[in-house]
Phi, psi and omega in degrees: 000118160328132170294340194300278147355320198245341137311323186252344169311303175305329135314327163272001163282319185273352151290346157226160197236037149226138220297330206289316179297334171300318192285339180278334198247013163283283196289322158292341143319311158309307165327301180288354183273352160088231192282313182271037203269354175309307171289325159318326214241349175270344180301307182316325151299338164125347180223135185275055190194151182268159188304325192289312169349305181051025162297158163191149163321314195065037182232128171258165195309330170286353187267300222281344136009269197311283174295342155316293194291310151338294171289315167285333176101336195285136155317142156298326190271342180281311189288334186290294178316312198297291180328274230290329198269339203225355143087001151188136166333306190314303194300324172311293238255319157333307205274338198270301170333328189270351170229034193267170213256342210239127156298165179290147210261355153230174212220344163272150208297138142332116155241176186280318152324313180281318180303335184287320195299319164264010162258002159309307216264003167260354154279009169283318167301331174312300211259348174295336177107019179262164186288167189317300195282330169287343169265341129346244202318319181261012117010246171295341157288332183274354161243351176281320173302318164339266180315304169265056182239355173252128177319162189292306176306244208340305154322306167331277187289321152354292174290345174298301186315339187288318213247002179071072180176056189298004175044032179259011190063013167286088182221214204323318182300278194323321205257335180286326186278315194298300175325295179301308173300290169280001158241010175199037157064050174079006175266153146105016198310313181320286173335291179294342170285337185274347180272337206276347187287292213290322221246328196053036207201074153311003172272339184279314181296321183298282186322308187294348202257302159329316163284322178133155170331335173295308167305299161299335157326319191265352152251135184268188186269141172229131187315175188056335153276114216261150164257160153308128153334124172282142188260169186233123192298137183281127177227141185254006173222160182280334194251015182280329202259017172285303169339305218279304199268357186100178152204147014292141155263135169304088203274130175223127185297151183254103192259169188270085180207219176215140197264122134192160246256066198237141203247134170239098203239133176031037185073343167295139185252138149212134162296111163210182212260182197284343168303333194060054196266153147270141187226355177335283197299322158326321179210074201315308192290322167343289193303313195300311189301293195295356182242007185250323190251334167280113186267079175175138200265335169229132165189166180227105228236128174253143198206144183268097172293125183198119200286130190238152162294125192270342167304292204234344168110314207310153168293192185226131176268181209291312208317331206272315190288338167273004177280344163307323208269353181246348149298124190257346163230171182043052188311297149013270201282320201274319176307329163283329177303299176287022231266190212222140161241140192268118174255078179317145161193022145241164157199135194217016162222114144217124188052001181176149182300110180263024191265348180301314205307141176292136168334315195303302209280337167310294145348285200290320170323324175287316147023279185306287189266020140249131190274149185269140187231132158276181190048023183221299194195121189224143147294134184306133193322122177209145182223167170230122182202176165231026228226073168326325183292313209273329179292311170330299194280328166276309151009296190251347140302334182261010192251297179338305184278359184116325203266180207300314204130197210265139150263149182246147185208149182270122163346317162291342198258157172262196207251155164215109200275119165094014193237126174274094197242034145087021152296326199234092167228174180250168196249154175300137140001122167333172158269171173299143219244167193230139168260131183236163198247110170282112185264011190155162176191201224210118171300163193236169188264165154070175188298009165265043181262037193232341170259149163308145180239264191302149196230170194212112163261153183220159203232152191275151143265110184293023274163289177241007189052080178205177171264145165231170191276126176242355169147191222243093163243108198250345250198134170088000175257140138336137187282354194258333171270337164301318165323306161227049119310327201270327179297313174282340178266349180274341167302325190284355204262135226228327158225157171233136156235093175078219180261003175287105190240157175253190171192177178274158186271088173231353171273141190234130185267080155332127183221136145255162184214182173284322191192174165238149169220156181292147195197104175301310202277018166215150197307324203299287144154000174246135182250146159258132167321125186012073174285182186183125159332109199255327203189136187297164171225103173320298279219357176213152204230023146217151195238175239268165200247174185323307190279357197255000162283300208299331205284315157359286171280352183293328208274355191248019188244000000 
């Protein structure tokens, strides 16, 4: 097929913004396409690689600069201005082809074969291992020939097509509903989304539909080919995210690390990040944790990687824990700087694809076959309730311990790679946090019975100078932080009742909490939602007053 052909379809995508007509000029592009629709349909994604792949050209807007000018004869600053003017390359690079000064340097018509074919070879360069300035350079030639073999519409998408950015407004949905629309008069879209699941690779998907329904029925997940991640829709109350997953639901803490993917194929381990980067080399200890403690020789197990202080034990947060994933030397020393423990909390291959499967049994299977190591290989901190108090108390234990906060999940749901389809979500981030005056507490039971434990927080009123209670915090402290509040609170304590003590307000808290709600049962007339402690505040002899509570809760309507 003329590349020629496919320029202009894509134009005509880009002239309208309804989905059904994107969907009408798709699918007669397919149709029409013969021998090339695996590429026809991956160009139609913007890259000529299937998503499992994880290629890329490796030219940026300023490289593609460069190769403009190379194939046209035009200035940089001139091809740079256009660009500046008209707010894309495509378009830039269109207006140089139509004036450009250099003959074309090759002179037979563009098919779709030869643009797949050289932008093959020119991620082969990429990826060969030549040096920086020699790969450069046969780069942009091989791709300035390209371009100036081309027509201006062509040229368009073509530079688009470089830098990964086709601007049509297509995307997975579009190309699955056009795939249905021309091998199966608009039936089966499900079917081809669930092959596009198993597989990540719409070119694989495009040939089966083609073959017929069946075919696609018949493909599956395959170890070493990574899916996309299932994602988790943002929810901002426990019980909104209840709404969303059901109940009972499954609580799992949200750790500060990096989600990835790790594949077991015949006991060979390969890593790889939610990007579906291989990281395998990267990360020597991984492989070792999963082949000393995963008891299965093929599964495909999803995990949260999280980077520790090798000094004191503490996590690392991830900006610290990602200089590991793009190094390539002095694997070694980083790998000691750095080390990692593997948390598991999915499993979606074991000896067979298992993500259709309800979330519980998935569970208990990864279970099975994992060993626990610490500081090596743990399952992720997990409860099961329909219990808001108990989703609370993890909340703010895992916000405590360093970490993001909680994922909520449904029991029930199967796995859908690449989708926020409210199987899974996680709760928002805390508010702006309050300093506050612990006005009381409480002796604790049990082998914390020598420490203060529950604390009464109080926000000041400026008004009548006096403290009021805005709320209750029990939950989420550390046996080391209890030690020392009760150190810091007992000089201070001014009544006792029972184990119930008061005291004066000079220790001051950072506290986050979920929300503030109107509230009778407290003097303040407001409570906070699971607050928690983030960090004493030295630094201060007062705590935050009464109206800067009320101004608070007004900002959350």
């Amino acid at each position: 097929m003329r590349y020629s052909r496919v320029a202009e379809a894509f134009e005509d995508l880009e002239a309208t913004q309804k989905n059904l007509e994107k969907t009408d000029i798709l699918a007669e592009l397919f149709r029409d396409a013969d021998d090339e629709l695996a590429n026809l349909v991956l160009l139609s994604t913007g890259t000529p690689f299937p998503a499992w792949k994880n290629m890329d050209l490796g030219v940026s807007s300023k490289t593609l600069v460069k190769i403009i000018s190379k194939a046209t004869g035009r200035s940089e600053d001139e091809i740079t201005e256009t660009w500046k003017n008209e707010g894309d390359l495509g378009l830039a690079a269109e207006a140089m082809v139509e004036k450009k000064t250099q003959q074309r340097l090759m002179t037979q018509e563009i098919t779709v074969e030869k643009v797949v074919d050289r932008l093959q070879k020119v991620a082969d360069t990429q990826a060969s291992g030549l040096s920086q300035s020699v790969d450069q350079d046969k780069k942009q030639r091989e791709l300035a020939d390209l371009i100036s073999s081309a027509e201006p519409k062509e040229a368009r998408y073509l530079a688009r097509i470089i830098i990964n950015n086709l601007r049509l407004g297509i995307g997975e949905g579009t190309i699955r509903d056009a795939l249905a629309e021309a091998f199966f008069d608009g039936e089966h879209s499900e079917e081809i989304q669930k092959a596009y699941d198993f597989t990540n690779d719409f070119a694989e998907v495009a040939e089966a539909c083609r073959e017929g329904i069946e075919k696609v029925r018949s493909l599956e997940l395959e170890l070493e080919r990574p899916i996309k991640s299932m994602l988790a829709k943002k929810v901002e109350t426990i019980e909104e995210g209840f709404e969303e997953v059901g109940k009972p639901a499954a609580i799992d803490y949200k750790y500060d690390g990096m989600r990835a993917q790790i594949h077991v194929k015949d006991g060979g381990v390969t890593v790889f990040t939610r990007r579906l980067e291989d990281v395998t080399e990267q990360f020597p200890d991984v492989v070792e944790a999963v082949e000393e403690n995963i008891e299965s020789e093929n599964c495909i197990i999803d995990t949260e990687i999280v980077g520790y202080d090798p000094e004191d034990g503490s996590m690392i947060p991830f900006q610290k824990l990602s200089k590991r994933i793009k190094r390539k030397y002095e694997i070694q020393k980083l790998k000691a700087q750095i080390p990692v423990t593997v948390r598991p909390f999915d499993l979606i291959y074991l000896d067979e694809p298992i993500l259709e499967r309800p979330y519980s049994e998935r569970w208990r299977e990864l279970q099975e076959i994992v060993s626990e190591e610490e500081k090596v290989m743990k399952l992720v901190d997990h409860a099961e309730t329909s219990e808001e108090e108990k989703v609370g108390e993890m909340q703010q234990a895992s916000l405590s311990a360093g970490h993001e906060g909680i994922m909520m999940k449904s029991l029930e749901a199967e796995y859908k790679p690449g989708n926020r389809v409210g199987y899974m979500v996680k709760l928002k981030p805390v508010m702006e946090t309050l300093d506050l005056a612990i006005i009381g507490a409480k002796w604790s039971e049990g082998r914390r019975s020598d420490w203060l434990g529950r604390l009464y927080l109080g926000c000041y009123d400026e008004e009548n100078d006096e403290y009021l209670e805005v709320g209750k915090m029990a939950t989420g402290l550390t046996d080391e932080q209890f030690q020392e509040i009760t150190e810091k609170l007992k000089p201070l304590i001014t009544k006792e009742d029972g184990r119930k003590v008061e005291v004066r307000p000079e220790v001051i808290v950072e506290a986050e909490y979920e929300e503030i709600q109107e509230s009778p049962n407290y003097s303040s007339g407001y409570a906070l939602r699971f607050p928690r402690m983030k960090q004493f505040r030295e630094d201060k002899e007062q705590a935050d007053s009464l109206q800067k509570v009320k101004n608070l809760y007004e900002d959350q309507s």
